[in-house]
C-alpha positions as CSV (number, residue, x, y, z in Angstrom):
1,X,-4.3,-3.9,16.8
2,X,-4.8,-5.6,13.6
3,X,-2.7,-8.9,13.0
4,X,-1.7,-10.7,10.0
5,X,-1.5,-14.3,10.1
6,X,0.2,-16.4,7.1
7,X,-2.2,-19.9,7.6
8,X,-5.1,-20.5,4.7
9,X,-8.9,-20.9,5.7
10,X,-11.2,-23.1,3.6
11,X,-13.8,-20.9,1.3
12,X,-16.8,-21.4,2.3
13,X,-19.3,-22.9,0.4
14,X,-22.5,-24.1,0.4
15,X,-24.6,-21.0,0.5
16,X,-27.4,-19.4,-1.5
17,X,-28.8,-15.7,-1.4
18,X,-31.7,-16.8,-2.7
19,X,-32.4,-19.9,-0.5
20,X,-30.8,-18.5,2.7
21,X,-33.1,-18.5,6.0
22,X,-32.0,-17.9,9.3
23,X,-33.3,-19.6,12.6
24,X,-34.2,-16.9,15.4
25,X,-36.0,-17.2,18.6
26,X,-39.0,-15.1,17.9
27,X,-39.7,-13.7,21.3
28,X,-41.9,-11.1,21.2
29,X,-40.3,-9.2,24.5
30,X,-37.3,-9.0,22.4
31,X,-38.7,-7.6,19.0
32,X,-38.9,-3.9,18.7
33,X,-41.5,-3.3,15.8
34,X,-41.8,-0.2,13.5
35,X,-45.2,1.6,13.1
36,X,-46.0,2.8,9.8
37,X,-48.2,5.8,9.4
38,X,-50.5,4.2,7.1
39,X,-52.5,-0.1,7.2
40,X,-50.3,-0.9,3.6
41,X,-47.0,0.3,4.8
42,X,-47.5,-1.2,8.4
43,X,-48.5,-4.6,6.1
44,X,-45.5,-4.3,4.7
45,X,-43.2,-3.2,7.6
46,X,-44.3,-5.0,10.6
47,X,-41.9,-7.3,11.4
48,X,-38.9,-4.8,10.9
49,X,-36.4,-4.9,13.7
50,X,-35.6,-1.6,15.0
51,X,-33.1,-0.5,17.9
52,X,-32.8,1.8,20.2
53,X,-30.2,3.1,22.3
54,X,-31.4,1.5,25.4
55,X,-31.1,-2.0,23.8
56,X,-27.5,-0.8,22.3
57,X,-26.4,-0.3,25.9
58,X,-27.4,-3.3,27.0
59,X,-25.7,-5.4,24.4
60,X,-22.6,-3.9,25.1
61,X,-22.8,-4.6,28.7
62,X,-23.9,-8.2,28.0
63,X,-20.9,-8.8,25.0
64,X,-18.3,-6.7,27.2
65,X,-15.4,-7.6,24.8
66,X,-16.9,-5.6,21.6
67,X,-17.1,-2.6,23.7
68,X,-14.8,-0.9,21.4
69,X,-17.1,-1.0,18.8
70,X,-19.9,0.3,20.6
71,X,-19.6,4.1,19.1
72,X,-19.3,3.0,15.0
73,X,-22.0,1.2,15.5
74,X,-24.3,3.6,17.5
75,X,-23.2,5.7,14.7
76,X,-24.9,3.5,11.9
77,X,-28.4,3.1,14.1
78,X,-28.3,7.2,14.6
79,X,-27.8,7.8,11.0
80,X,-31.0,5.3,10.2
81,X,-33.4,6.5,12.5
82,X,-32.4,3.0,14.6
83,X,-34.1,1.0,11.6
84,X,-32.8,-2.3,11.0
85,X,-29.9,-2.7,8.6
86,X,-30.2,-6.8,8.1
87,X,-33.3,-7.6,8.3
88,X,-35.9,-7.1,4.8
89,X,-39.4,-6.9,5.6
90,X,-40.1,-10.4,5.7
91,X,-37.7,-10.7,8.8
92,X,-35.1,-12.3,6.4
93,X,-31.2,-11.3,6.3
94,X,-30.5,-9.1,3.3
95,X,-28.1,-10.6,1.1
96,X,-25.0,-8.3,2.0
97,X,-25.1,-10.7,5.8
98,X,-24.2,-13.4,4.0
99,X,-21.5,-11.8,2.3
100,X,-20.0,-10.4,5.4
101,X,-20.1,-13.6,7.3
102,X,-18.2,-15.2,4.3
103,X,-15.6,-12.2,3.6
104,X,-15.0,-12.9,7.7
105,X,-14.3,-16.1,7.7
106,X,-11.7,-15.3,4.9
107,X,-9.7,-12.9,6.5
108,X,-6.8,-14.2,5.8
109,X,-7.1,-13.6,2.3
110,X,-6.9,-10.2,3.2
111,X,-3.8,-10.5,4.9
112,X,-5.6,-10.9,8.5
113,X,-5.8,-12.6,11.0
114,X,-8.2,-11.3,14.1
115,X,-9.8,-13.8,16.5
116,X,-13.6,-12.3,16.8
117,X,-14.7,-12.5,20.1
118,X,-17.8,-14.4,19.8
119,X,-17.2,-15.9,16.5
120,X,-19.3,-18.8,17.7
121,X,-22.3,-16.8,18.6
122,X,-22.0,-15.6,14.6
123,X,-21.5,-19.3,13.5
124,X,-25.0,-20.0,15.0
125,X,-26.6,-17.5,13.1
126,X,-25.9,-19.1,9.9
127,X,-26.3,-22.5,10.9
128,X,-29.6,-23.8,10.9
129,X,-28.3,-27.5,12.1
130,X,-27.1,-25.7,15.4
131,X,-28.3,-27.2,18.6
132,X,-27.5,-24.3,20.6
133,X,-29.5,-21.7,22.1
134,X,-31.0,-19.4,19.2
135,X,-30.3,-15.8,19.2
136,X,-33.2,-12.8,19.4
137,X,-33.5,-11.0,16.3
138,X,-32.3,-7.6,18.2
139,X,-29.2,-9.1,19.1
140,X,-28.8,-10.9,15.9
141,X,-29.4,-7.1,14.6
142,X,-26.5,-5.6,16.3
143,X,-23.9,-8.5,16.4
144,X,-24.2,-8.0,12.7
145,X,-23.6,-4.4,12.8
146,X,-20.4,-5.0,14.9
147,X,-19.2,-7.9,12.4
148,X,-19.5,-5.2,10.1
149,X,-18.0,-2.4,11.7
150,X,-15.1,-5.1,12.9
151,X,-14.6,-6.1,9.3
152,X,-14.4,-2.5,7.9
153,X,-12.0,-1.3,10.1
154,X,-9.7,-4.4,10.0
155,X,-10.2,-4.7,5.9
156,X,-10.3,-0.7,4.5
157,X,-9.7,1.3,8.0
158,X,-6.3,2.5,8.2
159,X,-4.3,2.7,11.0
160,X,-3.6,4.7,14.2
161,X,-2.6,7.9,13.0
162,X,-0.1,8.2,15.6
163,X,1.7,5.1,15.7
164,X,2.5,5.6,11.7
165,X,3.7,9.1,12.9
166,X,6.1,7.4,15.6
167,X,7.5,4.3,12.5
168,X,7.9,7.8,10.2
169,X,4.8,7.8,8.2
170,X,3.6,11.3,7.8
171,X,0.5,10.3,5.9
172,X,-2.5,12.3,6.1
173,X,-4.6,9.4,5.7
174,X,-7.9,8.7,4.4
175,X,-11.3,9.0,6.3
176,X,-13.2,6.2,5.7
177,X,-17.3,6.9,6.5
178,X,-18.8,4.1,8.0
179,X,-22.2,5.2,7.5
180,X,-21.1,5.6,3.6
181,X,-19.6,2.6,3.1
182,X,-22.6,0.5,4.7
183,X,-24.8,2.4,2.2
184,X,-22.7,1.4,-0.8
185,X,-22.3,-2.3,0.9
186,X,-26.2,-2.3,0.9
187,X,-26.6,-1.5,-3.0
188,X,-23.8,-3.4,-4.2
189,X,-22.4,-6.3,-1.6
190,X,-19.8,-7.7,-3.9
191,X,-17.9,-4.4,-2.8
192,X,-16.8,-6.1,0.1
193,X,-14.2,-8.4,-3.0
194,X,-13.5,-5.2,-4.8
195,X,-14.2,-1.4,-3.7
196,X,-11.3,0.5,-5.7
197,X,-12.8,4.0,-4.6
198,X,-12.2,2.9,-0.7
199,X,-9.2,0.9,-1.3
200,X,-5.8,2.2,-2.6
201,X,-5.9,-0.1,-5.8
202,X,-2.4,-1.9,-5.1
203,X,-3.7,-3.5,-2.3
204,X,-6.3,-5.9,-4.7
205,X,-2.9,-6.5,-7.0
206,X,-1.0,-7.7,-4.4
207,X,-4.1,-9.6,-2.4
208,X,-3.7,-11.7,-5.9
209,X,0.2,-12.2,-5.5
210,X,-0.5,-13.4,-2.0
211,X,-3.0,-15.8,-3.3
212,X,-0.1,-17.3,-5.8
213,X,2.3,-17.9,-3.2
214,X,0.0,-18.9,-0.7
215,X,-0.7,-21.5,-3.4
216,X,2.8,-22.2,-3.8
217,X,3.7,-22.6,-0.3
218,X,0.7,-25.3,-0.3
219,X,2.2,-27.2,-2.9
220,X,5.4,-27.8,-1.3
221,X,7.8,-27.1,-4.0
222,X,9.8,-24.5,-2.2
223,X,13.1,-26.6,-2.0
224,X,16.4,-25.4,-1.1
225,X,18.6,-24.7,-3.7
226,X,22.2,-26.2,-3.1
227,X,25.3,-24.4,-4.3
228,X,28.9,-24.1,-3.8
229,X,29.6,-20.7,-2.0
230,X,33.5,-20.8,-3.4
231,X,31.9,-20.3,-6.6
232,X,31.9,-16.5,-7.5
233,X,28.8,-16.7,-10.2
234,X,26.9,-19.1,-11.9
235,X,27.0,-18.1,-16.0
236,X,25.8,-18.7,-19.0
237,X,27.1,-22.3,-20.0
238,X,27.6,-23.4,-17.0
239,X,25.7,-27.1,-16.1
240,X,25.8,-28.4,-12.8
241,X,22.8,-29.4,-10.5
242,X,22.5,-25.5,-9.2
243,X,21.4,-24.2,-12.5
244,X,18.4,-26.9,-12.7
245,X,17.1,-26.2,-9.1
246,X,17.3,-22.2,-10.0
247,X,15.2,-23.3,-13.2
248,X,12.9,-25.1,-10.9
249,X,13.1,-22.2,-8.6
250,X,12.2,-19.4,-11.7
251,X,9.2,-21.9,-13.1
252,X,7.3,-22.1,-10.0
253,X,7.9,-18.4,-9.6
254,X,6.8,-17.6,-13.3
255,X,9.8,-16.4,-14.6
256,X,10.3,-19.4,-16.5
257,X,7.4,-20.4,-18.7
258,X,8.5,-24.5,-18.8
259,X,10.9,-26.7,-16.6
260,X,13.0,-28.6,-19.1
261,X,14.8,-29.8,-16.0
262,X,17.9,-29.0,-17.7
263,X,21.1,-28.4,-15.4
264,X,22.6,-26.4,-19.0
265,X,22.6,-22.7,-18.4
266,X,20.7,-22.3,-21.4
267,X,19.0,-19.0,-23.3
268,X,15.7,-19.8,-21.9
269,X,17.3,-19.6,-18.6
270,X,19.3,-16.6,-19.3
271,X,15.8,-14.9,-20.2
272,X,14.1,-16.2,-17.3
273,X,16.9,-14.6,-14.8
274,X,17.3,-11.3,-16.4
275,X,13.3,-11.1,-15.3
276,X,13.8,-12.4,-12.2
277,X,16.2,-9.8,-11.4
278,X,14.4,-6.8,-12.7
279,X,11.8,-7.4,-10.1
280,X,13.9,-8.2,-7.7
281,X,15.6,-5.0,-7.6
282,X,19.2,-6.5,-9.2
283,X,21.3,-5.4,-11.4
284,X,20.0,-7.0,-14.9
285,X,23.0,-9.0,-15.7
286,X,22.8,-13.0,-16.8
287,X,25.5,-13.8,-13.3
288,X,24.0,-15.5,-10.4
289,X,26.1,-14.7,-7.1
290,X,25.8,-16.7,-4.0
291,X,23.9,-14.1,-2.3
292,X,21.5,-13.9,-4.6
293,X,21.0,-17.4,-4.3
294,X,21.2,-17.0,-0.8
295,X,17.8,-14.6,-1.2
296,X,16.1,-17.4,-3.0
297,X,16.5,-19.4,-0.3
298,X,14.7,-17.4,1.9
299,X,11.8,-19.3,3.5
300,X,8.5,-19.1,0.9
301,X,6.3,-17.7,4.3
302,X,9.3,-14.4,4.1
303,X,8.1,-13.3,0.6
304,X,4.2,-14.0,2.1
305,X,4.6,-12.5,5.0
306,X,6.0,-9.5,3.1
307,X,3.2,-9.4,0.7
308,X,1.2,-8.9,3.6
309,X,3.0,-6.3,5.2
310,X,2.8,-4.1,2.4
311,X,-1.1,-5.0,1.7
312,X,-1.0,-2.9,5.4
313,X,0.6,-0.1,4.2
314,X,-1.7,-0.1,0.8
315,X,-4.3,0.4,3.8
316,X,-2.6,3.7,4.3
317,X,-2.9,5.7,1.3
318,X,-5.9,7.9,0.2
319,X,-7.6,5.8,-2.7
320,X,-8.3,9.3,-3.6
321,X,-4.5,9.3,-5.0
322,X,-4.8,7.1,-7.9
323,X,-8.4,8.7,-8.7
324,X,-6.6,11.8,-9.3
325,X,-6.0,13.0,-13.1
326,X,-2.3,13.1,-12.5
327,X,0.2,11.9,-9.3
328,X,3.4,11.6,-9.1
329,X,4.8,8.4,-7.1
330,X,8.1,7.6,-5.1
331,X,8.8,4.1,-3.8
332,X,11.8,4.5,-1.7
333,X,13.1,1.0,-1.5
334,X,12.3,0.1,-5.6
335,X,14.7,3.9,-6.2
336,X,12.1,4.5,-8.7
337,X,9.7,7.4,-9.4
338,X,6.3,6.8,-11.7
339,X,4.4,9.9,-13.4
340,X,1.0,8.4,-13.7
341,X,-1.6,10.6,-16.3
342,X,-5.0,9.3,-17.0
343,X,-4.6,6.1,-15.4
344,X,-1.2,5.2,-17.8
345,X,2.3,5.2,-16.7
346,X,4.0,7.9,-19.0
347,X,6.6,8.2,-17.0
348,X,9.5,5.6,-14.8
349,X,12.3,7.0,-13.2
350,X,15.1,6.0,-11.3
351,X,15.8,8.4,-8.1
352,X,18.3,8.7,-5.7
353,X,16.7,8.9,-1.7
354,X,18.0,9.6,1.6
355,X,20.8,7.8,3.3
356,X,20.4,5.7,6.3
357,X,20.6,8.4,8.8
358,X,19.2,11.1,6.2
359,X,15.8,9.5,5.5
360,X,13.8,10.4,2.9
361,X,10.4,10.9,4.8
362,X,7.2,9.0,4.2
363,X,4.2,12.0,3.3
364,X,1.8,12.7,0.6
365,X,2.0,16.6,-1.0
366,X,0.9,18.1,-3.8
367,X,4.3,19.6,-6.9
368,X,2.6,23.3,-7.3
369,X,5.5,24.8,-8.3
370,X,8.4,24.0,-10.8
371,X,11.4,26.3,-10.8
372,X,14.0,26.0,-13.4
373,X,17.9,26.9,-12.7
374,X,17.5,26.8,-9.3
375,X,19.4,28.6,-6.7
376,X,20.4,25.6,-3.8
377,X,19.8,26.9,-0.3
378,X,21.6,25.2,1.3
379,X,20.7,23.7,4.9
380,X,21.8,24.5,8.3
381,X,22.7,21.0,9.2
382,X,25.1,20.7,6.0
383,X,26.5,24.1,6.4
384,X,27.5,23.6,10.2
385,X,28.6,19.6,9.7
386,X,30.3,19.4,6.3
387,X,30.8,23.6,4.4
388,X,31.5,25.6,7.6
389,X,34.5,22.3,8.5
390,X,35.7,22.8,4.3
391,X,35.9,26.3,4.8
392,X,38.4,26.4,7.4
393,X,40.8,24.0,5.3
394,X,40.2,26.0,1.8
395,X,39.0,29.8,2.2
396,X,38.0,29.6,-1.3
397,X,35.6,27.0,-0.8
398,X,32.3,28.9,-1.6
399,X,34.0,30.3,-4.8
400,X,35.1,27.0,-6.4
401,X,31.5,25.6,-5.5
402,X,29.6,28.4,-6.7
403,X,28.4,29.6,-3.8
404,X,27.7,32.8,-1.8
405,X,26.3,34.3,1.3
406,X,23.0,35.3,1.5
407,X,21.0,37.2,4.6
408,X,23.3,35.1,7.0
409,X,22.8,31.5,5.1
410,X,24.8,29.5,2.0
411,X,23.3,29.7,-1.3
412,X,25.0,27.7,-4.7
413,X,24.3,29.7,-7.8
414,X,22.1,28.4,-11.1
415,X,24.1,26.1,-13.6
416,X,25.6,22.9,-14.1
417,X,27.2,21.8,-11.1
418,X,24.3,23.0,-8.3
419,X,23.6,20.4,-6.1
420,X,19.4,21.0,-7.2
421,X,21.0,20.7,-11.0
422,X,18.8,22.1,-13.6
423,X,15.4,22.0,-12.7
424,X,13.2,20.7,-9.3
425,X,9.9,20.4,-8.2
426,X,8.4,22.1,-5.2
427,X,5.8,20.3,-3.0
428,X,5.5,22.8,0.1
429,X,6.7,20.2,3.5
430,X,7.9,20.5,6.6
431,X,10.7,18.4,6.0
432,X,12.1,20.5,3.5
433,X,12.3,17.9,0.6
434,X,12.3,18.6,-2.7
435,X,12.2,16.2,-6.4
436,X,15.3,17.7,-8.4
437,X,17.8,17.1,-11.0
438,X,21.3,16.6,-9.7
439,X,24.9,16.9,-11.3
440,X,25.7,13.6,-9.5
441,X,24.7,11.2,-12.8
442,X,27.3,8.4,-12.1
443,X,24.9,7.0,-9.0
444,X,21.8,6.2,-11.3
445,X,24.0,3.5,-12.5
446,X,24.4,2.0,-8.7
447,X,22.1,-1.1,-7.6
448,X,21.9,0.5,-4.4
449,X,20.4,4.6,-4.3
450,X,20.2,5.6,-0.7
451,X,22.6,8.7,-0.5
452,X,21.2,11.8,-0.6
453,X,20.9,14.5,2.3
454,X,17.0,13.5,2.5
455,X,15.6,14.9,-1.2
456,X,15.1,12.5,-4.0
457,X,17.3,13.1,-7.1
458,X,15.4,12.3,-10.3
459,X,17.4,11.1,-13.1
460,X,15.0,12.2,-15.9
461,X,13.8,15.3,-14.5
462,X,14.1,16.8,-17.5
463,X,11.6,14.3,-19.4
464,X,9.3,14.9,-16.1
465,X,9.6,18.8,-17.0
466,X,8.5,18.1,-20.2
467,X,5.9,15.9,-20.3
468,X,4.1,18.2,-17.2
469,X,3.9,21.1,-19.2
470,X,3.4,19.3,-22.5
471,X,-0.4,20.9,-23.2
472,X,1.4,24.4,-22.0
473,X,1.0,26.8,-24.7
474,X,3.2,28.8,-22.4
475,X,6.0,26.5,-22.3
476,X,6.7,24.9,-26.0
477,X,9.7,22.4,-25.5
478,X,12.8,24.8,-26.4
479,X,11.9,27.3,-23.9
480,X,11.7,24.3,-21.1
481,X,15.5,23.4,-21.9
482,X,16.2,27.3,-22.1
483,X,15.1,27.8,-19.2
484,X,17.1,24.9,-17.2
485,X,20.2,26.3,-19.2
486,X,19.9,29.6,-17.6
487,X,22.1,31.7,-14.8
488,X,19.1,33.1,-13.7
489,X,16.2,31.2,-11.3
490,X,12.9,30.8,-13.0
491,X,9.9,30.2,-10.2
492,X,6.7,28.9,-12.0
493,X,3.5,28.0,-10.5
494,X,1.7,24.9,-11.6
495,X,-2.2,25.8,-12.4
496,X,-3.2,22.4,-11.3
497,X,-1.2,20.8,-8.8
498,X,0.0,17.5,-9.1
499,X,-0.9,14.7,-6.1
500,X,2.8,12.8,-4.8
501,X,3.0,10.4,-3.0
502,X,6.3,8.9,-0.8
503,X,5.6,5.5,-0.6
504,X,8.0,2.5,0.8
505,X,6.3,-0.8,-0.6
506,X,9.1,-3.5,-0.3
507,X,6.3,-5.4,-2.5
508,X,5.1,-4.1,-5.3
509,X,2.8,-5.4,-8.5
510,X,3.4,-3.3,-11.3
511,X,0.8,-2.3,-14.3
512,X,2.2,-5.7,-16.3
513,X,0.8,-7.7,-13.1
514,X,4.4,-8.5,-12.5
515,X,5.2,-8.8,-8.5
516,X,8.6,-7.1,-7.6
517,X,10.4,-7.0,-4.2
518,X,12.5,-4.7,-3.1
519,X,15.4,-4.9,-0.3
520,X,14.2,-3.3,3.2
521,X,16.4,0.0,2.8
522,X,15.3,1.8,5.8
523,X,14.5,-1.4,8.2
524,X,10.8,-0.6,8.1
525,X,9.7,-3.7,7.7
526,X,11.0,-5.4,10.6
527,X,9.6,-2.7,12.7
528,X,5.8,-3.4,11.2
529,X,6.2,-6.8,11.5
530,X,6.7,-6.5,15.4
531,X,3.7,-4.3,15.3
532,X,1.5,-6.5,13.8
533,X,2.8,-10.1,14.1
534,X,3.1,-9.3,18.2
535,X,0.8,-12.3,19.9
């Protein structure tokens, strides 16, 4: 179980590819040697380590704790013939072991934390002042291999399948290939900072936010901010001792470019708190409440540790999704849809999502359809909970809502007040969830979006119509809007389907580099932090 810890570890320094050597007992009982077919390449070769499965076996029955790594890294020797993956020719470490031994030792600036059994046994190999016993080069060989394998999986492996399935996330997942990965590791080792095409890029944006408040948190600054709670709001104008300690507050943060120290509630300040609140999910209004003070206040290790719960869930998603030409994205808590096309947002939306006890599920799909003036089916559950009770008080029910029976179910008609409005998008689930207009307009001007039956409700689904069949020859703009005006359902299949994600990021850095939160709407985030703050 991976854990996340919120402490900072020193970056190492000191070290030099190209100066590197490594002490190592050379005992010849324990050096397996590779023989070349020919006197230049055996020249050349003869000092290379290479393992075998007999000497796998016995390091895992020596080092009992890294058991679990045993079949990833038997993996890596079966795919190389059981050649040596650290040492070069000259029985020097290739440079990718430094690398790894650093990135380890600065797990925290991935967001983990993950005691490796044996860390001192790896210290020793790198330390050429040690006074401890030296180790063989075979076991140097394959205690690298599982450093590797144990930073992979805890850095760029996602994780169990089944426990996401049990918190609600019904995420295919990625496969990440070991064997792959070391080759690319091998070529390039500065993937192990930055490898966008086995990382879901978020994660790197928000390993930088985590870095900043990290950074603030060390600098002590994070002071309480005192205010009177009989106070309604703090407004423009108003000067008391609050306003300067929210100015201090906003500056540290970034919101605020200087601290004039001023306790005026000035236009700066009025600037500074209309950002604040845009990506923190308020309102964007120039009045300060109590409870949003109250947020503020929150303990600067909160906002870190929530960073770091949503690096986890970057760990999650297929990288493969922002590769794709086109995706659609849904981040529950933000209520906000984003139409990405050729790596550029062309598209924000706010969305309306499932309520409490309705939730909208967590999956990836793929829109292949769009179908204009929809017919609403409408679902068992509603029709025996909330149409089947209306009924019995009004008989014409079904009539003033535009409904009708059809083969034994509920069905609402095409036109303005179906609950699917004018247009929606299918992405074939289990779930039964659907990304459509609705007639309910009034709640995209709510803070608060959690109350639909489980599908999102997009407020500008008719721009998202639009721009997806914008290089349609077939669909020119008027007939688009004709078609959502109809009385009659139009079903039309998408020639290349579109990648959608439903993501729940309660921290989230935008294209702009700007770091939003976002209020835990479904409780998720308590229930990963048990997960994965448990001692």
């Amino acid at each position: 179980m991976r854990k996340i810890t919120l402490f900072i570890i020193i970056l190492l320094t000191g070290f030099s590819f190209q100066s590197f050597s490594v002490n190592l007992k050379k005992t010849s009982n324990n050096i397996a040697v590779s023989v070349a077919s020919s006197p230049q390449k055996q020249q050349e070769s003869n000092s290379t380590v290479v393992i075998n499965k007999q000497l796998l076996k016995g390091f895992f029955k020596k080092y009992v704790n890294l058991q679990p790594y045993q079949s990833k890294v038997t993996t890596l020797y079966e795919n190389r013939q059981f050649h040596s993956i650290w040492f070069a020719a000259d029985c020097q470490l290739v440079p990718l072991a430094l690398q790894l031994y650093a990135k380890t030792n600065l797990l925290a600036e991935e967001a983990v934390v993950d005691c490796f059994d044996y860390q001192d046994i790896i210290d020793r190999i790198f330390d050429s002042n040690s006074t401890l016993p030296l180790l063989s080069y075979n076991e140097t060989e394959i205690m690298l291999s599982v450093l590797h394998v144990y930073y992979v999986q805890n850095v760029f492996d996602d994780f169990d399948r089944i426990q996401l399935q049990k918190m609600g996330w019904f995420l295919q997942g990625k496969e990440l290939n070991y064997n792959e990965f070391l080759d690319a590791l091998l070529k390039n080792p500065k993937l192990l900072d930055y490898a966008e095409k086995y990382q879901f890029a978020q994660y790197y944006k928000l390993r930088s936010a985590l870095k900043k408040y990290r950074e603030i948190e060390k600098n002590g600054e994070w002071n309480t901010i005192e205010y009177d709670s009989t106070i309604q709001n703090y407004k423009p104008y108003d000067s008391c001792k609050t306003i300067s300690q929210i100015r201090h507050r906003l500056y540290i943060l970034g919101d605020l470019k200087e601290d004039s120290k001023s306790e005026l509630y000035d236009h700066g300040l009025m600037n500074a708190v209309l950002r604040y609140k845009k990506r923190m999910g308020y309102y964007p209004n120039y009045f300060i409440t109590p409870q949003q003070i109250k947020q503020m206040n929150l303990p600067i290790q909160d906002y870190i540790q929530k960073i770091a719960l949503n690096m986890e869930r970057c760990r999650w998603v297929d990288p493969e999704l922002t590769n794709s030409r086109e995706y659609l994205m849904v981040n529950i808590p933000a209520f906000e849809l984003y139409y990405i096309k050729n790596a550029q947002e062309i598209l924000r939306s706010k969305v309306v999502v499932g309520q409490d006890l309705m939730q909208t599920v967590i999956f990836s799909r793929c829109v292949n359809a769009i179908v204009f003036s929809p017919y609403w089916y409408v679902p068992e559950s509603i029709i025996e909970n909330e149409i089947m009770a209306a009924m019995k008080k009004d008989k014409n029910y079904l009539e003033a809502h535009e409904m009708e029976w059809n083969n034994g179910n509920i069905r609402q008609k095409p036109g303005p007040k179906n609950a699917m409005g004018l247009v929606k998008f299918v992405f074939p689930n289990p779930e039964d969830i659907y990304l459509h207009d609705t007639p309910s307009k009034v709640l995209f001007g709510l803070e608060y979006r959690a109350y639909s039956h489980g599908c999102i409700n997009l407020e500008k689904s008719r721009e998202l119509a639009h721009l997806i069949l914008k290089d349609n020859p077939d669909w020119p703009a008027a007939c688009v809007d004709e078609a959502m005006q109809g009385d009659t359902e139009i079903y039309y299949p998408l020639a290349n389907e579109i990648p959608i994600h439903m993501g729940y990021f309660t921290a989230w850095v935008d294209d702009y580099g700007v770091l939003h939160f976002y209020d835990d709407v479904y409780s998720k985030d308590a229930q990963l932090k048990a997960l994965l703050f448990q001692e």
